[in-house]
C-alpha positions as CSV (number, residue, x, y, z in Angstrom):
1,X,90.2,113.5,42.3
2,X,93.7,114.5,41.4
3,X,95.0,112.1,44.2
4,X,92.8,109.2,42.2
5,X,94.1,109.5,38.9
6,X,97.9,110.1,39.8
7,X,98.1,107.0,41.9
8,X,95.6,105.7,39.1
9,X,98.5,106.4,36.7
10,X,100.8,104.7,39.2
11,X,99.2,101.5,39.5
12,X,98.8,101.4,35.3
13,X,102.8,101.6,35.3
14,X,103.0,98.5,37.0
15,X,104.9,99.3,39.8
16,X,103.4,96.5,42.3
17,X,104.2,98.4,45.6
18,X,102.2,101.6,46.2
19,X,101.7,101.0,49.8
20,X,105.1,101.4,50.3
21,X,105.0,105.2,48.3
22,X,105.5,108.0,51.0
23,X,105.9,111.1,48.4
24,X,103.9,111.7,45.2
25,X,103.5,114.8,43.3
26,X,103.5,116.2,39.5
27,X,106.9,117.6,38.4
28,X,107.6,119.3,34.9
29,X,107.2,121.7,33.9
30,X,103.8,121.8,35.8
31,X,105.3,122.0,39.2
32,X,107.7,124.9,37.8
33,X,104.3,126.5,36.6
34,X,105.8,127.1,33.4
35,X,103.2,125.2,31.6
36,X,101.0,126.5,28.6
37,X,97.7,124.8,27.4
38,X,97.9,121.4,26.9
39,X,101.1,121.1,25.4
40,X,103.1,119.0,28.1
41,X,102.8,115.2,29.2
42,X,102.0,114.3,32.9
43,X,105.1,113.1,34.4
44,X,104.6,112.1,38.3
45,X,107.5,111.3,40.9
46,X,107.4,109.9,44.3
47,X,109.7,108.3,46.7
48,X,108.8,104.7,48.4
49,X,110.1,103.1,51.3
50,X,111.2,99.7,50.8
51,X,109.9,96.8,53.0
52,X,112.8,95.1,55.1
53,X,112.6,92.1,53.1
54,X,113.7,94.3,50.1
55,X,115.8,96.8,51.3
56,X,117.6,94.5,53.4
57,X,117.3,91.5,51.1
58,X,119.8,90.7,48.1
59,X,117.2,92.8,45.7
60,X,116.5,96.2,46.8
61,X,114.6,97.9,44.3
62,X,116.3,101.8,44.0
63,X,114.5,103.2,41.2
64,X,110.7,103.1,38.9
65,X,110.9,104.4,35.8
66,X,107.9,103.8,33.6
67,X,106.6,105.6,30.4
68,X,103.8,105.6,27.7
69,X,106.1,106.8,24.9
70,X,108.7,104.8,23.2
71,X,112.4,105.4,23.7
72,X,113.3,106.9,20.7
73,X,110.8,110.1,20.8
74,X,109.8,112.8,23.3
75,X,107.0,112.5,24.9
76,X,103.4,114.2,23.2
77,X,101.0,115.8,25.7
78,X,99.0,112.2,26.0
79,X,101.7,111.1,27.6
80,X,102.3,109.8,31.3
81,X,106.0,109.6,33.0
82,X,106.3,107.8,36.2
83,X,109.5,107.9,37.8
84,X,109.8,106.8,41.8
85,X,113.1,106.4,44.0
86,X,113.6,104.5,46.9
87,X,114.1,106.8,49.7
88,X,118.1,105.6,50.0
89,X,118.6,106.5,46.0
90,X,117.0,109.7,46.4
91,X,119.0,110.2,49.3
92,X,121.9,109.8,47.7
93,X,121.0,111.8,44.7
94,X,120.1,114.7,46.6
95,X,123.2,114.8,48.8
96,X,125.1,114.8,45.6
97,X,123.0,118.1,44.7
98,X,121.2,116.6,41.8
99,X,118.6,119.3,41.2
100,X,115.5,117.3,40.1
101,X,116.1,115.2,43.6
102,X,116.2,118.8,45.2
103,X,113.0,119.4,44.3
104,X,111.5,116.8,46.1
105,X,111.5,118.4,49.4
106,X,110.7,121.7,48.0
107,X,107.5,120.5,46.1
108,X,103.8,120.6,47.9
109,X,102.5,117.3,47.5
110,X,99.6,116.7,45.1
111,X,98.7,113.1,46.1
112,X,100.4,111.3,48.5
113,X,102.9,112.8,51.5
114,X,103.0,111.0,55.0
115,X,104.4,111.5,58.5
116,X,107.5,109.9,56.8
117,X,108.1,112.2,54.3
118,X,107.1,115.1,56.6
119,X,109.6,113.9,58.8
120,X,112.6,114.3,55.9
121,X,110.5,117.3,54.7
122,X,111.3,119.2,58.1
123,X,115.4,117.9,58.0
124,X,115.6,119.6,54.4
125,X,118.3,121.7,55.3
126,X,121.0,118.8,56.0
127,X,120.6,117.9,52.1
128,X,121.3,121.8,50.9
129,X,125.6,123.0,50.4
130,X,127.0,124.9,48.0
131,X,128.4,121.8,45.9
132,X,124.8,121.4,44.8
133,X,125.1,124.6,42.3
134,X,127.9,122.6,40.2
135,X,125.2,120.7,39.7
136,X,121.8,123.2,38.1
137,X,124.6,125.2,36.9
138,X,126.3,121.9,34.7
139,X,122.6,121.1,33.7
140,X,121.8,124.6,32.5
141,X,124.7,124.6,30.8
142,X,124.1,121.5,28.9
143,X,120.6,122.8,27.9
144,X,122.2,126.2,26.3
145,X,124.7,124.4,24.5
146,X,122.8,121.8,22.9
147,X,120.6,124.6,21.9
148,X,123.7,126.8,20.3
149,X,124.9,123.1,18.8
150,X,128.2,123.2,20.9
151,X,126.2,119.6,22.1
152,X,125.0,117.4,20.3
153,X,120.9,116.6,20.2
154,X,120.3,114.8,23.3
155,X,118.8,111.4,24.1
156,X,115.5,112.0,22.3
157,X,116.7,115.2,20.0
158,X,115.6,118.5,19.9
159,X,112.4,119.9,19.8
160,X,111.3,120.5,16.2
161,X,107.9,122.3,16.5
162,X,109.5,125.2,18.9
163,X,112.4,125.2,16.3
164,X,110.1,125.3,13.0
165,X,108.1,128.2,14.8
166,X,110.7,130.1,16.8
167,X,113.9,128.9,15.1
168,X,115.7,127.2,18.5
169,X,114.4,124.9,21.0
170,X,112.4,127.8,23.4
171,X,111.2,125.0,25.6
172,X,114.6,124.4,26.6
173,X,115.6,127.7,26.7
174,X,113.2,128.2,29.7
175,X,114.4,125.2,31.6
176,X,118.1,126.4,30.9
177,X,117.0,130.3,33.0
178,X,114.5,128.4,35.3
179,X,117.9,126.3,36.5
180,X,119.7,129.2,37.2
181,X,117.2,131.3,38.7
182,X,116.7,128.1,41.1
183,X,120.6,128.1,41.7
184,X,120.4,131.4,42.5
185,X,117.4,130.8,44.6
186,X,119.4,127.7,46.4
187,X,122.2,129.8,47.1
188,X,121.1,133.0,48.3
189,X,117.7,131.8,50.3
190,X,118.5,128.4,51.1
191,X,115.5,127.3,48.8
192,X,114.4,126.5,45.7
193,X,110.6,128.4,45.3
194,X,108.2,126.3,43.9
195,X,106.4,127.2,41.4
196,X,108.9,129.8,40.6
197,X,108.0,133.7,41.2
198,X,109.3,134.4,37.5
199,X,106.6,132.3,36.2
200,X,105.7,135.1,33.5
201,X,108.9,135.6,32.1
202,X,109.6,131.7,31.9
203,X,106.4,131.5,29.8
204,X,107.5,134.1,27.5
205,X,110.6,132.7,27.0
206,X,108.9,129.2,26.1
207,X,106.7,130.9,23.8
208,X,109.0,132.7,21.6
209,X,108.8,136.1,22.3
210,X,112.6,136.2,22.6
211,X,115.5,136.3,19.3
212,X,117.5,133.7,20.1
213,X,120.6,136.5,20.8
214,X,118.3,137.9,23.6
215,X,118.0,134.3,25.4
216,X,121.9,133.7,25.3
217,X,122.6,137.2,26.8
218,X,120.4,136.5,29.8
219,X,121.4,132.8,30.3
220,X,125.1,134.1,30.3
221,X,124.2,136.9,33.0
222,X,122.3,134.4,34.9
223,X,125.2,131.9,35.1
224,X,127.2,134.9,36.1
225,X,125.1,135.9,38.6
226,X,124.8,132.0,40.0
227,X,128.8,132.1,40.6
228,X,128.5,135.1,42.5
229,X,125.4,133.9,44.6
230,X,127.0,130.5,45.1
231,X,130.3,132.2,46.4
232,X,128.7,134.5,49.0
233,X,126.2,131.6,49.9
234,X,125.9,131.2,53.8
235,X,125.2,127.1,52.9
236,X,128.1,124.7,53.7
237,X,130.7,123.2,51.4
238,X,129.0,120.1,51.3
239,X,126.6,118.0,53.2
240,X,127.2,116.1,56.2
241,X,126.6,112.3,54.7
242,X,126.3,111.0,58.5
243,X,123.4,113.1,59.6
244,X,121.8,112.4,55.8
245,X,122.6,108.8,56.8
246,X,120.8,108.8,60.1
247,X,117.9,110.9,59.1
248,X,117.5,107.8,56.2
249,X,117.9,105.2,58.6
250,X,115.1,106.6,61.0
251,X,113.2,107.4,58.6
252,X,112.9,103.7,57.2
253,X,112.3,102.6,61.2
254,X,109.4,105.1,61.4
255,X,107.8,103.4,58.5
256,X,108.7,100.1,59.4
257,X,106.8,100.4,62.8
258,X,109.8,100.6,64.4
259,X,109.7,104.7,65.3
């Protein structure tokens, strides 16, 4: 049923290529299994291959973004964000260490997932290098600091029923520790555990049960404690963009018929 109303959801957006989707799930903060009641919107991600005549073509198509809210406001529990990447952008995005493109191959599928994807599923390890934590740790950072107003709002401002209740953005303040405990994760285990073991504590965090001083001493340990774990890691420097290359390019033969 779950499989029906995703790609449901999917075909609403517009996006006129679902054949060609090889990876669908729900992210958020769902997949983190952080979420309480009823409180968050849906938001889906996937990765397509594009057909030859596209990828090869003069208009490849990298990126879906679609979204039942407006622009200028963040999104209300009715909502529904779609957001798929070609498999070459997500690629790309994941050997830079971006961490929402990480958690791709760490997240179980709840729709779609194919012998494609289980193909790049399985080669996982040639996307993961230390470089990545620059990355959740930079994010994390940016959470905690537009929450202690060293930043300013964001794209779609803060969160003002968490503040009115709890007097800063608690929401955020779980997605700033869930970062680093991922980091941490990354670097030490050479995986990023989905949903995460510290599911009660994120909760409590998101539901106000901690003084805002509390919060910052933890994310300032955590951060601490990510540097250290990222400079005993076992992962290489970086990523080897040759075997990323080569696992994209057989990959995209596989699903062309070609494999």
């Amino acid at each position: 049923m779950l499989e029906c109303s995703l790609m449901d959801e999917v075909e609403r957006s517009g996006f006129d290529a679902t054949d060609d989707i090889v990876h669908l799930f729900v992210g958020g903060s769902e997949l983190h299994g952080a979420k309480v009641g009823a409180t968050d919107d849906l938001d889906i991600y996937g990765i397509f291959v594009e057909k030859p005549v596209i990828a090869l073509g003069l208009t490849p198509r990298d990126h879906f973004v679609w979204s039942t809210a407006s622009d200028k406001q963040r999104n209300g529990p009715d909502d529904v964000d779609v957001t798929l990447y070609s498999l070459r952008r997500w690629a790309a995005l994941a050997a830079k260490g971006n961490a929402t493109a990480l958690h791709f191959v760490f997240a179980d599928a709840t729709a779609v997932s194919d012998a494609v994807w289980q193909f790049v599923q399985e080669r996982k390890s040639a996307f993961l290098a230390k470089h990545s934590a620059e990355q959740f740790l930079g994010f994390a950072d940016n959470q905690k600091q537009r929450i202690t107003g060293e930043k300013g709002r964001g794209a779609k401002g803060q969160r003002p029923e968490y503040i009115g209740l709890f007097g800063y953005d608690t929401k955020a303040a779980m997605h700033c520790l869930r970062l680093y405990l991922e980091c941490i994760d990354l670097m030490e285990n050479g995986t990023i555990t989905l949903p995460r073991p510290e599911r009660e504590y994120l909760i409590e965090v998101r539901s106000g049960a901690w003084p805002l001083e509390r919060f910052l001493e933890e994310a300032n340990a955590l951060h601490a404690r990510a540097v250290r774990a990222t400079a005993s890691s076992s992962l290489p420097d970086s990523v080897d963009k040759a075997q990323i290359s080569k696992i994209v390019t057989e990959a995209h033969l596989m699903q062309w018929g070609y494999r």
